[in-house]
N, C-alpha and C positions, 0 to 999 in steps of 0.2 A: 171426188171431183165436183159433184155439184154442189157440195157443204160448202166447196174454196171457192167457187162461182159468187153463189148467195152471199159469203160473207164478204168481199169483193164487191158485190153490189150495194150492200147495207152501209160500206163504210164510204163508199163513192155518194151516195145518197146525202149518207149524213152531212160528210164535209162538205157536199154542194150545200145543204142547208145550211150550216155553219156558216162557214166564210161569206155567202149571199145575207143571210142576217146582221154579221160583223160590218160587212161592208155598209149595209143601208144605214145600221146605228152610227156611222163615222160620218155619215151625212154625205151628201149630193155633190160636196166640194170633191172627195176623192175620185169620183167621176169625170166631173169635169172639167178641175184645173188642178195637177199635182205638184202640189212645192215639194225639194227635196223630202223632207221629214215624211210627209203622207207618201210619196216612193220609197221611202226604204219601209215603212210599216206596211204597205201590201206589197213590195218580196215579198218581205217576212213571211205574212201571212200564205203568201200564194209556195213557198219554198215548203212550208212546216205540214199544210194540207196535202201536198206530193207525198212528204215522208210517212206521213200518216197512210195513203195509200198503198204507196210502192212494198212495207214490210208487213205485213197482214199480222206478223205473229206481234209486233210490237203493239203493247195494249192502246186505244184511245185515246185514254187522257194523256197519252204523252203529246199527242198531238190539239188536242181541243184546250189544255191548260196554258199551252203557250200562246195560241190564239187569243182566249180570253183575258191571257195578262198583254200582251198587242195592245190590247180592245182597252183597258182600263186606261193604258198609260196615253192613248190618244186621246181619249176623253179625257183624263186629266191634264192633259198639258193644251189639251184647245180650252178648256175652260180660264185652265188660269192665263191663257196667250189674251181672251178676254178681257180679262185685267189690266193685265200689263202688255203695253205697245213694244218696249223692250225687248219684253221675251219671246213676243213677237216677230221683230226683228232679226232676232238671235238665231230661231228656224228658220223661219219663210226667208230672211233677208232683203232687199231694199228691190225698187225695180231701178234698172239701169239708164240713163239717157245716152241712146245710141247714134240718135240727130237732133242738133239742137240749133236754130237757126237757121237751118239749111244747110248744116256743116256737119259733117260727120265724125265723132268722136274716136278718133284711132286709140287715142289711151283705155277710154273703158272697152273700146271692142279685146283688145288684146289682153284687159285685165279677165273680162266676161269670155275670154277664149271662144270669141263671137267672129267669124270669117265675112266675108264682102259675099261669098256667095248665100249664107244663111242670111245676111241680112236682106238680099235682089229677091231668094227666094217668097220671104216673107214678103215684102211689099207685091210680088206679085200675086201673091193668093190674095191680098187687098185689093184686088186691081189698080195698085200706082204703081206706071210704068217705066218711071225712074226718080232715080237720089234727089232731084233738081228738084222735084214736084212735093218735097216734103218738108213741113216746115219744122216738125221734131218730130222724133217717136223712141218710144221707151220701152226697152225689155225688161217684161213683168218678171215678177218670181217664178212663175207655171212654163217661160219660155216662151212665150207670145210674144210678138210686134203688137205696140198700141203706133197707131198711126195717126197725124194729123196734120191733111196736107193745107200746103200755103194757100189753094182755093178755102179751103176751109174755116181758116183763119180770118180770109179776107170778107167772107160774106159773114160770118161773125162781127167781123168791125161795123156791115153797114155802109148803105151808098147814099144816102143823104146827106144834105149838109151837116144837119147837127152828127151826122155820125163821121163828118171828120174829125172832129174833136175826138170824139169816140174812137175812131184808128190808131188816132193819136197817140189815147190811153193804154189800149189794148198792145199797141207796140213797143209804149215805154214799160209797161206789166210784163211783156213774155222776155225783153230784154233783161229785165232786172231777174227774173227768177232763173239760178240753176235747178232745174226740174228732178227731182228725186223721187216725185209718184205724182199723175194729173188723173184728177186735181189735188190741188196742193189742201193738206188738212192744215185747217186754224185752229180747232177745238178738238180734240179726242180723250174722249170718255172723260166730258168736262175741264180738262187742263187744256190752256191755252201752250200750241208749238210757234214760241216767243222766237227761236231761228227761222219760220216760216212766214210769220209776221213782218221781220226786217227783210226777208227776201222782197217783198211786195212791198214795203216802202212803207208800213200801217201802224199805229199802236195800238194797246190795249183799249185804249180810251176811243178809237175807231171802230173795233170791234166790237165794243161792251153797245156801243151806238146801236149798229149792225143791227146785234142781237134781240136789244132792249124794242127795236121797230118792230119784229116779228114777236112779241109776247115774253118774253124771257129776258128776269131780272137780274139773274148774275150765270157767269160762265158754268159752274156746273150741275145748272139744270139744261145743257145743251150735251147730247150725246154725241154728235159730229157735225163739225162745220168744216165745208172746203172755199175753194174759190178756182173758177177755173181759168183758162186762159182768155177768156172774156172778160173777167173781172167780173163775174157773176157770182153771187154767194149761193150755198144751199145751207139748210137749216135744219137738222133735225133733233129736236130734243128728249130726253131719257123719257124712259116709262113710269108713270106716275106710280107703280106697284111697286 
């Protein structure tokens, strides 16, 4: 009785150690915001750690081999998601625009099997206390409301004169964009996204502008460039190693 005790506690030990290792190696993302692909790899994990406890007589590695192949194949496919934005894609998936204009998208709620009550819920843990007060917002991959109410927007624009022009701009930019993730990426992993470009009304030869102000003489020495609903650029370019 106490042999079955101890070994019962040795193997409950272990796999705490295990799986709390596996997990931190997968990085801080599986924490705190899970795309499909990182939910079904910790089931996995968290199912295979059960089994491992619950049959005592079943040796170990039946349980720590499956984990540690989990563990390779997340690491491998974040590495190479990396690479390629595609493959990217392909997991994670797009985020959704579920209000755009202040109009609420019934096609993708119903494609996104997204109900009016999940979407009231959500805006309330934002504290926005109705649909009217929202000027878009977008459901991520992870399931989150991104929120961006028409206050928001509008002190973005600017109350001076010169920022009526500025409204101006900012209105005919968020008109012109169908929002598919804000901010909208220009550059990723130095290739210019030429369909995000004609959304914003730009060409290459605007960008390459852009870029060339902030230090940077051709597209892929820039690791990401977006542009937000301000017409605001951000700039970051690759690591010189």
């Amino acid at each position: 009785m106490v042999e079955h005790i101890a070994v019962v506690l040795f193997r409950t030990i272990l796999m705490y150690v295990l799986v709390f290792a596996v997990m931190r190696i997968m990085g801080k993302r599986e924490i705190g915001e899970l795309s499909i692909f990182d939910l079904v790899i910790s089931i996995m994990i968290a199912e295979i750690a059960v089994f491992a406890l619950e049959d005592i007589e079943r040796p170990l590695y039946d349980g720590i081999l499956p984990i540690l192949m989990l563990l390779l194949i997340q690491i491998g496919i974040a590495y190479i998601s990396m690479k390629s934005r595609r493959l990217r894609l392909l997991f994670d998936g797009k985020p959704s625009v579920i209000v755009q204009n202040g109009e609420i998208n019934q096609d993708e709620m119903r494609k996104q099997r997204y109900n009016i009550d999940d979407l009231l819920m959500q805006l309330r843990s934002q504290n926005v206390a109705s649909v009217s007060d929202v000027e878009f917002a977008v459901l991520e991959t992870s399931g989150q409301l991104s929120v961006f109410t028409k206050e928001q927007v509008k002190q973005g624009s600017g109350s001076t004169n010169p920022g009526k022009k500025r409204e101006g701009d900012i209105s005919s930019l968020v008109s012109k964009i169908k929002f598919e993730a804000l901010p909208l990426p220009l550059i990723v992993d130095g290739k210019v996204e030429d369909d995000n470009l004609e959304r914003v009304g730009k060409t290459r030869f605007w960008l390459k502008n852009q870029i060339q102000a902030k230090g940077y003489l051709e597209f892929k020495e820039v690791f990401f460039c977006t542009i937000d609903h301000n017409g605001r650029l951000y700039i970051n370019g690759k690591d010189k190693s």
